[in-house]
C-alpha positions, 0 to 999 in steps of 0.5 A: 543208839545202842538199844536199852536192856530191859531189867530182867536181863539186866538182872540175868547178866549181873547174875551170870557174871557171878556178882551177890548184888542188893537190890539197891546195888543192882539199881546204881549199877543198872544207872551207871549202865544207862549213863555208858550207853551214849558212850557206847554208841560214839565209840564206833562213830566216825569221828570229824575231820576237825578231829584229825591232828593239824600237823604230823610228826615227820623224823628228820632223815639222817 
């Protein structure tokens, strides 16, 4: 799992990407992040192999 940031970095990133956040601004914002990072790590998984499509489009040869 991708691992958590702690707030003060979290902090430090908003910051350097040049955002003025509120406090309660940075708080929503540090929630939405911990709701991605699930997503995250599912990103690079392998995916199974129920996953794949069932059939496969082939052109007909003229």
């Amino acid at each position: 799992m991708t691992a958590p940031i702690d707030d003060t970095a979290f902090a430090a990133l908003v910051a350097r990407s040049g955002l003025a956040l509120s406090p309660v601004q940075l708080t929503s914002l540090r929630e939405g992040y911990a709701l991605i990072l699930p997503l995250l790590d599912r990103l690079h998984a392998p995916l199974p192999r129920a996953a794949e499509p069932a059939l496969t489009f082939t052109p007909e040869q003229a």
